[in-house]
C-alpha positions in Angstrom: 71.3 -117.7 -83.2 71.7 -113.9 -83.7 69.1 -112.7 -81.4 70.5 -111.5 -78.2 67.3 -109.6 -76.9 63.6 -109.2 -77.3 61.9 -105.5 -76.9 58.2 -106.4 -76.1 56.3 -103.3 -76.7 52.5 -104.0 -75.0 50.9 -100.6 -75.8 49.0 -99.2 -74.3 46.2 -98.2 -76.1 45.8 -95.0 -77.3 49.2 -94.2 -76.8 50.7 -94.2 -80.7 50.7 -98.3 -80.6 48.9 -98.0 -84.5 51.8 -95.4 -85.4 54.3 -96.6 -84.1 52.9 -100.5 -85.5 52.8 -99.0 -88.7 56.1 -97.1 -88.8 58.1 -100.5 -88.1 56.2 -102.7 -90.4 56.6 -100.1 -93.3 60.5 -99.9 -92.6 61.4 -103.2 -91.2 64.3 -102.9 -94.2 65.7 -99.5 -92.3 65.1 -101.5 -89.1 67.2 -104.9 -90.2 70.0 -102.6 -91.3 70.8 -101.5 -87.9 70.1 -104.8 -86.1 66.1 -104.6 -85.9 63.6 -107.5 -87.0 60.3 -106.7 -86.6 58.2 -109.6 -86.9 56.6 -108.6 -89.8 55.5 -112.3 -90.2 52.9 -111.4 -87.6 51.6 -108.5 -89.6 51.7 -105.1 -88.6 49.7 -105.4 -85.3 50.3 -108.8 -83.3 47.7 -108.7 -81.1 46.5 -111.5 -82.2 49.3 -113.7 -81.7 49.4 -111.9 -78.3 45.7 -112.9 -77.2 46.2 -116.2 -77.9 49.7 -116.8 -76.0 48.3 -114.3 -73.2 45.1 -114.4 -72.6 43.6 -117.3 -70.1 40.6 -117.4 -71.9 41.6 -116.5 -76.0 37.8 -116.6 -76.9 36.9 -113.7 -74.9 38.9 -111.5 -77.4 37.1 -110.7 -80.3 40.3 -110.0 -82.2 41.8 -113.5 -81.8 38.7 -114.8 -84.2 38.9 -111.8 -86.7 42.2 -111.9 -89.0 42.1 -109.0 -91.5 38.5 -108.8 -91.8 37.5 -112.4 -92.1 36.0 -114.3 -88.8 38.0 -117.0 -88.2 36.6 -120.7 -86.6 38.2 -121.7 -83.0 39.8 -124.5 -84.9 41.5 -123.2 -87.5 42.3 -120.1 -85.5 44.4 -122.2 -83.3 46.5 -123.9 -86.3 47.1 -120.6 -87.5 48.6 -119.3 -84.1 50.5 -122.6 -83.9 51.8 -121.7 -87.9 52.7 -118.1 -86.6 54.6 -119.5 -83.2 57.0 -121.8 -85.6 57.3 -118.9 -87.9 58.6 -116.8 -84.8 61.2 -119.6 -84.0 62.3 -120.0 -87.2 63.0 -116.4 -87.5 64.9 -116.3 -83.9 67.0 -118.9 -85.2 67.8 -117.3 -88.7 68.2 -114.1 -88.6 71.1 -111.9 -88.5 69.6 -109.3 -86.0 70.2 -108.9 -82.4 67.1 -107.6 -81.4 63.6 -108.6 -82.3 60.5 -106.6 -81.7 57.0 -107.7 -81.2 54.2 -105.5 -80.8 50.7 -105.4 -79.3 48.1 -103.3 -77.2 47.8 -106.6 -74.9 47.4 -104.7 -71.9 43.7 -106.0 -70.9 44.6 -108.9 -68.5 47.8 -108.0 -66.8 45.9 -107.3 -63.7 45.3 -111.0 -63.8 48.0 -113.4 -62.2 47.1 -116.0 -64.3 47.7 -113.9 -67.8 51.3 -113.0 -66.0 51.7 -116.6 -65.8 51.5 -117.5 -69.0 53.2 -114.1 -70.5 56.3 -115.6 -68.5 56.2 -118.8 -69.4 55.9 -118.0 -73.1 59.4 -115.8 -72.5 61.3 -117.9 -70.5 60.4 -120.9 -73.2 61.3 -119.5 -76.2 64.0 -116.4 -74.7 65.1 -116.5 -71.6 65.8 -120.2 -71.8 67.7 -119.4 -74.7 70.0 -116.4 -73.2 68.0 -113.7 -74.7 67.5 -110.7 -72.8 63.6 -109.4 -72.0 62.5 -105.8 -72.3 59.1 -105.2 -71.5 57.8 -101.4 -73.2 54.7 -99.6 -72.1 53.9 -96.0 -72.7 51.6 -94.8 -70.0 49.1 -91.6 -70.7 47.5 -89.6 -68.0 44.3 -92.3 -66.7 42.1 -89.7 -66.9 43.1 -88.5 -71.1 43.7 -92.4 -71.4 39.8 -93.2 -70.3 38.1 -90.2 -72.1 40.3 -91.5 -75.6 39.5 -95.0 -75.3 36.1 -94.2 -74.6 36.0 -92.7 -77.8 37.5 -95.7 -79.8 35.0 -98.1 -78.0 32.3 -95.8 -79.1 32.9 -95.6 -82.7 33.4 -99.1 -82.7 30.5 -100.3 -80.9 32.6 -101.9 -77.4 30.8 -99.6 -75.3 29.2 -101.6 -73.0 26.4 -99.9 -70.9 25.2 -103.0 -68.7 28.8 -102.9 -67.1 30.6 -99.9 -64.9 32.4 -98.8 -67.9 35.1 -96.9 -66.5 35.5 -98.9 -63.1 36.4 -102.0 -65.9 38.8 -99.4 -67.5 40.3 -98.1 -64.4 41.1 -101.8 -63.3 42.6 -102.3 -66.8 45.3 -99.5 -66.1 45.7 -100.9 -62.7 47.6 -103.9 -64.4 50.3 -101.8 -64.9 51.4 -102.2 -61.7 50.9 -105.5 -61.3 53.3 -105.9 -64.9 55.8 -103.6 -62.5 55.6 -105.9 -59.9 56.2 -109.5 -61.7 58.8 -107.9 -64.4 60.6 -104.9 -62.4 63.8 -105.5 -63.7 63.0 -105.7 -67.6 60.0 -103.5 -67.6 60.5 -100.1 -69.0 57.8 -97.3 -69.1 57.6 -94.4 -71.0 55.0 -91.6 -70.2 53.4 -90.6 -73.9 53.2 -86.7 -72.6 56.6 -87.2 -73.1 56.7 -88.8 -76.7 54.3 -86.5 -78.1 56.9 -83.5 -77.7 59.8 -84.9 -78.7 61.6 -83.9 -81.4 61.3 -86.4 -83.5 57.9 -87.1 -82.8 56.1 -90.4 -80.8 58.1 -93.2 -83.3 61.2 -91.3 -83.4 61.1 -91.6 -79.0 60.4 -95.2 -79.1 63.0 -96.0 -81.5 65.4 -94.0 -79.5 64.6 -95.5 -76.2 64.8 -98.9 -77.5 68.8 -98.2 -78.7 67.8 -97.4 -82.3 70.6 -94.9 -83.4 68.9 -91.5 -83.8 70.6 -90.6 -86.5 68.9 -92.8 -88.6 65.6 -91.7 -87.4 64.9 -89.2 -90.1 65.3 -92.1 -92.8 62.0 -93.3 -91.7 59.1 -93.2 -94.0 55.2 -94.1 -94.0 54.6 -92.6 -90.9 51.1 -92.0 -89.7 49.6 -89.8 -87.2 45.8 -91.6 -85.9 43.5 -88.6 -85.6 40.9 -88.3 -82.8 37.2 -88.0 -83.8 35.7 -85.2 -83.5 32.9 -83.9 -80.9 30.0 -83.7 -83.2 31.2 -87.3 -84.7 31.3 -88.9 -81.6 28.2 -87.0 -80.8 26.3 -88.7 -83.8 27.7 -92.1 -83.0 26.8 -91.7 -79.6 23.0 -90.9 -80.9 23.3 -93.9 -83.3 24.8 -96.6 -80.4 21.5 -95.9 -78.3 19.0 -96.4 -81.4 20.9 -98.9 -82.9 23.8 -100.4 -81.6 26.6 -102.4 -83.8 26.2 -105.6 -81.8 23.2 -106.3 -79.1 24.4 -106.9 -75.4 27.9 -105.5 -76.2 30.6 -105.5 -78.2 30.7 -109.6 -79.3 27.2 -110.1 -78.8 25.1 -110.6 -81.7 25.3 -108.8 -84.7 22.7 -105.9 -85.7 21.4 -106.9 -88.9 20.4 -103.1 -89.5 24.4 -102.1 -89.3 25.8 -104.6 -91.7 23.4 -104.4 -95.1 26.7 -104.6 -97.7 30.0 -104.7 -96.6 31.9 -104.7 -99.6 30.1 -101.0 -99.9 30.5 -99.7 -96.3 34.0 -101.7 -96.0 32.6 -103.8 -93.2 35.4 -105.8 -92.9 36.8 -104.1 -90.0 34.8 -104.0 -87.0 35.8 -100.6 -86.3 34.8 -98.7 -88.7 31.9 -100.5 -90.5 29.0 -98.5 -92.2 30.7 -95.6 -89.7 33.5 -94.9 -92.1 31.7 -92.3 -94.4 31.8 -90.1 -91.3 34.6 -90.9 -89.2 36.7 -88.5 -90.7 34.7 -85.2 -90.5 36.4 -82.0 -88.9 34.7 -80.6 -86.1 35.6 -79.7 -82.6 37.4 -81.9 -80.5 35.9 -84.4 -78.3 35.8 -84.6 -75.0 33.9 -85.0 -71.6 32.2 -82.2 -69.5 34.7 -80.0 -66.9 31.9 -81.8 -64.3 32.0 -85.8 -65.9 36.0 -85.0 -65.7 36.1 -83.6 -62.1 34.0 -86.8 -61.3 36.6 -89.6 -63.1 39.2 -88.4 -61.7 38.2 -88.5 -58.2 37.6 -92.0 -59.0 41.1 -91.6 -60.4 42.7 -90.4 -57.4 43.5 -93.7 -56.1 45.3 -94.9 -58.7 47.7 -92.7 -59.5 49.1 -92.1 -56.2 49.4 -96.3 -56.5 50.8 -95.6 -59.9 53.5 -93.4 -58.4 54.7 -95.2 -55.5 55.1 -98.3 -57.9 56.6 -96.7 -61.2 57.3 -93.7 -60.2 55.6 -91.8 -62.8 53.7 -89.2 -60.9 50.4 -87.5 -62.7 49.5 -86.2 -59.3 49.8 -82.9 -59.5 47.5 -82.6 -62.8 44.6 -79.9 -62.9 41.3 -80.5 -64.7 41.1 -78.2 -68.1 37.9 -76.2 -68.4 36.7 -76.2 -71.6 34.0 -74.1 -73.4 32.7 -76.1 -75.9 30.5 -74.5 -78.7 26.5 -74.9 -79.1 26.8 -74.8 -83.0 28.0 -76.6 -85.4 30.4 -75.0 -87.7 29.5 -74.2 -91.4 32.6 -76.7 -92.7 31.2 -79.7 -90.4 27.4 -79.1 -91.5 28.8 -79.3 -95.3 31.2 -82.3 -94.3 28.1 -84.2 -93.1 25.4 -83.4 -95.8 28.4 -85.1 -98.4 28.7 -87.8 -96.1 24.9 -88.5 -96.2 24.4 -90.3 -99.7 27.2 -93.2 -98.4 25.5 -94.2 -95.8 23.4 -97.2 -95.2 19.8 -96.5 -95.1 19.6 -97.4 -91.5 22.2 -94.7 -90.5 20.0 -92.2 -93.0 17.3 -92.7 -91.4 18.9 -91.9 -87.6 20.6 -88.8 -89.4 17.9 -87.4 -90.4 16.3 -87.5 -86.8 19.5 -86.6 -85.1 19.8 -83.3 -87.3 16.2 -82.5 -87.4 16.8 -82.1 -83.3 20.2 -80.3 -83.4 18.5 -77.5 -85.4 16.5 -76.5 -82.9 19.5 -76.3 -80.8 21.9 -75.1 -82.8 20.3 -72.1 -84.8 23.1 -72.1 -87.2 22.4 -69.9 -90.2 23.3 -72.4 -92.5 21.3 -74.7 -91.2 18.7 -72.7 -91.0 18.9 -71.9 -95.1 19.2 -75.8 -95.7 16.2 -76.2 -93.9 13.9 -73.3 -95.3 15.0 -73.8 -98.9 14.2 -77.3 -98.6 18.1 -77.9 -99.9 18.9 -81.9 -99.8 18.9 -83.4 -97.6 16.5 -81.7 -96.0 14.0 -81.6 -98.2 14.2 -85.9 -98.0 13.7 -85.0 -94.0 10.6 -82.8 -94.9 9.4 -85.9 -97.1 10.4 -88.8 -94.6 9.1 -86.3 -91.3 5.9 -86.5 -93.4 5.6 -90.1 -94.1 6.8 -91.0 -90.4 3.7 -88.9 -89.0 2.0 -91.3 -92.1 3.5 -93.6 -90.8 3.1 -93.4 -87.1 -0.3 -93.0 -87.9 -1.1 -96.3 -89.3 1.0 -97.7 -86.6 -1.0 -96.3 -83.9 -4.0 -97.2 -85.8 -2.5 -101.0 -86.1 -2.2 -100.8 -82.6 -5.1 -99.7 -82.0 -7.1 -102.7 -84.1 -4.6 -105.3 -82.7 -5.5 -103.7 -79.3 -9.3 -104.0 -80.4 -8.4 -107.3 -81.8 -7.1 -109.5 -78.7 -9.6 -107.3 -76.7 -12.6 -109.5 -79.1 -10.2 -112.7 -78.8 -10.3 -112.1 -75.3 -14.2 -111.2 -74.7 -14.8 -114.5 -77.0 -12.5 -116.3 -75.0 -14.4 -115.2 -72.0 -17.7 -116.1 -73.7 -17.1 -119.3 -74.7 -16.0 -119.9 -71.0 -19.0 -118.5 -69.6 -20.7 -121.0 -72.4 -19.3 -123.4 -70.8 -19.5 -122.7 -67.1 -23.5 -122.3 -68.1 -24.1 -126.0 -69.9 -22.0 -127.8 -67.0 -24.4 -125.7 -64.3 -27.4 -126.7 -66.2 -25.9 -130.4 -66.7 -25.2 -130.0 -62.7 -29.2 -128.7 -62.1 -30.1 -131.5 -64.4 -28.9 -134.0 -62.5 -29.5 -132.5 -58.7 -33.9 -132.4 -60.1 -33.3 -136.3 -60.7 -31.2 -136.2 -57.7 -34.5 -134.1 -55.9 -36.9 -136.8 -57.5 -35.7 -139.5 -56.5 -35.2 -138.1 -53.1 -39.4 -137.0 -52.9 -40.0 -140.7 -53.9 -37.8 -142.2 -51.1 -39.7 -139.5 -48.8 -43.1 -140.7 -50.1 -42.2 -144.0 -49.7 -41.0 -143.4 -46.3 -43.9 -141.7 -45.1 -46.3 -144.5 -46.7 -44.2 -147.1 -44.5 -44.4 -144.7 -41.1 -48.0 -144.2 -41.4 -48.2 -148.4 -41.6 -46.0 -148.2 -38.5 -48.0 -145.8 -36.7 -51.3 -147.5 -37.5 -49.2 -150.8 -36.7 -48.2 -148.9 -33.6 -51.7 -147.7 -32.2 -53.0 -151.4 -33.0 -50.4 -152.9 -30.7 -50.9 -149.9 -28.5 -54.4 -150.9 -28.2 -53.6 -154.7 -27.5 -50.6 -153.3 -25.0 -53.2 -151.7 -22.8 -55.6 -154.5 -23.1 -53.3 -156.9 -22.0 -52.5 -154.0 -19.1 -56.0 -154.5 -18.5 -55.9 -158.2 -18.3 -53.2 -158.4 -16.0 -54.2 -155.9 -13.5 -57.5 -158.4 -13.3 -55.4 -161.3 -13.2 -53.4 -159.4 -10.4 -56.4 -159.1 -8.7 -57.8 -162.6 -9.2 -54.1 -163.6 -7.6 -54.1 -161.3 -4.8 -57.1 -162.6 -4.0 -56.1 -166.2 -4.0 -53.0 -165.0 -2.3 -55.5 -164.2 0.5 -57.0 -167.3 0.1 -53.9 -169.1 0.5 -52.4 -167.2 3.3 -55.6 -167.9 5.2 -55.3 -171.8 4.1 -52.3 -171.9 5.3 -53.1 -170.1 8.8 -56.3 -172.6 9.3 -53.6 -175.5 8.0 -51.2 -174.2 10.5 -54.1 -173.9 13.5 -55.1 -177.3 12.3 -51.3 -178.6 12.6 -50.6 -177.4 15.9 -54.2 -178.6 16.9 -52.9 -182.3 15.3 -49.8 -181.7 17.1 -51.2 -181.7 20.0 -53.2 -184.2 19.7 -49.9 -186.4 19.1 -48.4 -185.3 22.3 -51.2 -186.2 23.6 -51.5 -189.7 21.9 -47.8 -190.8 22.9 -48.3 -189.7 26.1 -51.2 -192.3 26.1 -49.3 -195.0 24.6 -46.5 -194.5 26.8 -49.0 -195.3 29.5 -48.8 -198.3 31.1 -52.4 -199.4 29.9 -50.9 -198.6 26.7 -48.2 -201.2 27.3 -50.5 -203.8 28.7 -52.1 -204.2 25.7 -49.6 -205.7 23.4 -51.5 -206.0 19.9 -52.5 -202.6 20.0 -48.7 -201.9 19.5 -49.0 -202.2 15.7 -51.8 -200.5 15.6 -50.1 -197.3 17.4 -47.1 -197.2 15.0 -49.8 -197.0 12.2 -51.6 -194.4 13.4 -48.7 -192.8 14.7 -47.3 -192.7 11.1 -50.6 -191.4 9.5 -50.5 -188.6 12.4 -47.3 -187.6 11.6 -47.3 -188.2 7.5 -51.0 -185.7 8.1 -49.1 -183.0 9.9 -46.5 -182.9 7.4 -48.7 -182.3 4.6 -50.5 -179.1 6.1 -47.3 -178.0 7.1 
């Protein structure tokens, strides 16, 4: 095994990773001469590879599902990675080279622990393990350049996302610098890209020299490529275009706009960042950037960060003013003429939104040459007379279809309420239908029952009648009693006289037959105890 170290170089982003990418791949020969193996088996750009052995959650990344144009299935995506991480160990274990470089703008999770996880576990299994030395590379730009740059790149290619804080997801992203700084401080090296840009020997000759490549060889190099920004009236046009019709609804990896992809073999839509774009992404104009007032803003939000960015790394931007730049209200001649040639390779849908865009920006720009395209009714103009003309048409009808639509489920509705009303009305006539049978049957039973109560109330006086005759019977009979009563008490006053008078008369009679005549006279005896019995048996009875 010749490998004795690995130079990691992470980006990031919009920093001269495509460059610098595309300088090694083209010269990996140079490269292996002086000890250097770029892992060209990878491709030029192993982000993918890097997603995949990074990234806690690979299907989040569009890029690990896209490989050179073509969208890859989960399944088959993973077989490949697996291919390309045996193809990496069979190169650390045959070639001659002492150093191998892999290189990748993975720089999106390394805020997250568990992404730092895995990144070391991925080096210590297949280097450290092994005895070969780690070197981590980053070149860090100024947040604030950083943010506005990548702004643009999302832009163009559709990633930005406006139902998230954009730049507080950005500003986090930079922020896992220092969390890289504070798992791999002793193999981590960072290189500011103000620096690289002025070097002499330009951003790949200060990368090659920082990772031990012998500067004299640096001017052997060949296929070097300097990315250029878009310009401000491009980005202004894509910014129009993203709002009307973005690449891909709900953000970048949502669903595909059907209106941005009509052929891609014609508006080389295999590559998600350019897409039907590409016939204008490389206009001149002036060069883009955000408001003196959107900048002063960021980098408040900025402020933060840097001074954690310094006391970790000790790269310092604090001391960095705000530009302020005047940017011009027209459109120069060169840009209107780079645009009006760009126009026929368009798709229709972008046509359409140009011709809307630029029939605003004259009223705003008053260029003279605009002006003349206009009046002259030059192309494409005259097609924006034409299509201004049949979108009024247009509009017209629409409103019109609106309108009968509108008139439409107004009549669907007022039938709909109709028929209800119908309806209500037969199940209140059905309900009055059956409360007059209800009402009839009810004055019957009433009839009825007044029939019976007049039988009761004659049946009533009748007994009524009888009641107070028998009243009248009894009070006689009372009488009749009362009377006898009378009688009866005076019976039994004479009876009681009569008793006492009998009474007496016995006292009267024993004293006789106690008498000593009484006694003389011995037959008589009998005769006394009968008449002494009928005396007595007498009184009783009118007792």
């Amino acid at each position: 095994m010749a490998i004795k170290r690995l130079i990691l170089h992470l980006g990031i982003s919009k920093t001269g990773s495509s460059s610098i990418q595309y300088a090694l791949y083209n010269n990996s020969l140079l490269l292996e001469e002086n000890g250097f193996h770029y892992l060209t088996e990878w491709g030029d750009n192993h982000i993918f590879m890097l997603n995949y052995l990074f990234s806690p959650i690979p299907v989040k990344h569009m890029s690990n599902f896209f490989f050179f144009g073509e969208y890859i299935p989960e399944k088959k995506r993973q077989k490949i990675n697996k291919k390309y991480l045996e193809t990496m160990i069979k190169v650390i274990n045959s070639t001659k080279c002492d150093t191998l470089i892999i290189s990748g703008e993975y720089h999106w999770d390394l805020y997250s622990d568990s992404t730092i996880e895995k990144m070391k576990d991925f080096l210590n299994t297949y280097f450290k393990s092994n005895g070969i030395e780690v070197f981590i590379i980053l070149l860090i730009r100024n947040p604030l350049n950083w943010i506005i740059s990548s702004f643009q790149q999302d832009l163009s290619a559709g990633m930005y996302q406006r139902n998230i804080d954009y730049f507080d997801n950005k500003i986090m992203q930079y922020q896992g610098i220092t969390n890289l700084k504070k798992h791999f401080s002793d193999s981590l090296i960072l290189l500011k890209y103000e620096d690289a840009i002025i070097y002499k020997d330009g951003l790949i000759g200060f990368f090659l020299k920082n990772i031990g490549f012998p500067e004299s060889n640096i001017k052997k190099l060949s296929n070097i490529i300097v990315n250029e920004s878009r310009c401000f009236e491009v980005m202004e046009f894509i910014n129009y275009i993203e709002d009307i019709e973005p690449i891909a609804y709900l953000g970048y990896g949502g669903p595909i706009n059907p209106n941005r992809y009509i052929d891609p073999k014609r508006f080389l839509n295999v590559n998600m960042n350019t897409g039907d774009l590409q016939p204008i992404l490389d206009i001149k104009g002036s060069k883009f950037d955000f408001t003196f007032q959107e900048k002063l803003a960021l980098w408040e939000r900025l402020k933060e960060t840097i001074q954690i960015l310094k006391m970790t790394t000790g790269i310092d931007y604090t001391d960095y003013q705000v530009p302020i730049i005047h940017r011009q209200k027209t459109y120069s001649d060169e840009t209107i003429q780079s645009f009006i040639d760009a126009f026929p390779k368009l798709s229709p849908a972008l046509q359409k939104l140009f011709l809307k865009f630029f029939g605003k920006k004259y009223s705003e720009t008053l260029n003279s040459k605009f002006k003349k395209l206009y009046f002259e009714g030059s192309y494409p103009w005259k097609i924006f007379s034409l299509y201004e003309e049949t979108k009024k048409l247009s509009d017209e009808k629409l409103m019109l279809i609106s309108e009968n639509t509108k008139l439409a489920e107004e009549t669907r509705a007022l039938s709909s309420e109709n028929t209800r009303l119908a309806e209500e009305t037969r199940a209140l006539s059905n309900e009055n239908t059956r409360l007059t049978e209800e009402t009839r049957a009810l004055s019957s039973e009433n009839t009825r029952l007044t029939e019976e109560t007049r039988a009761l109330s004659s049946e009533n006086t009748s007994l009524e009648y009888e009641l107070m005759h028998f009243y009248e019977e009894n009070e006689k009979l009372f009488d009749i009693l009362e009377k006898q009563s009378e009688e009866i008490d005076d019976i039994k006053k004479d009876n009681l006289k009569l008793g006492m008078s009998f009474q007496q008369i016995l006292f009267e009679r024993e004293d006789f037959f106690n008498s000593r005549s009484w006694r003389i006279t011995k037959p008589l005896r009998g005769l006394k105890k009968l008449f002494k019995y009928l005396i007595v048996k007498k009184f009783n009875r009118f007792k």
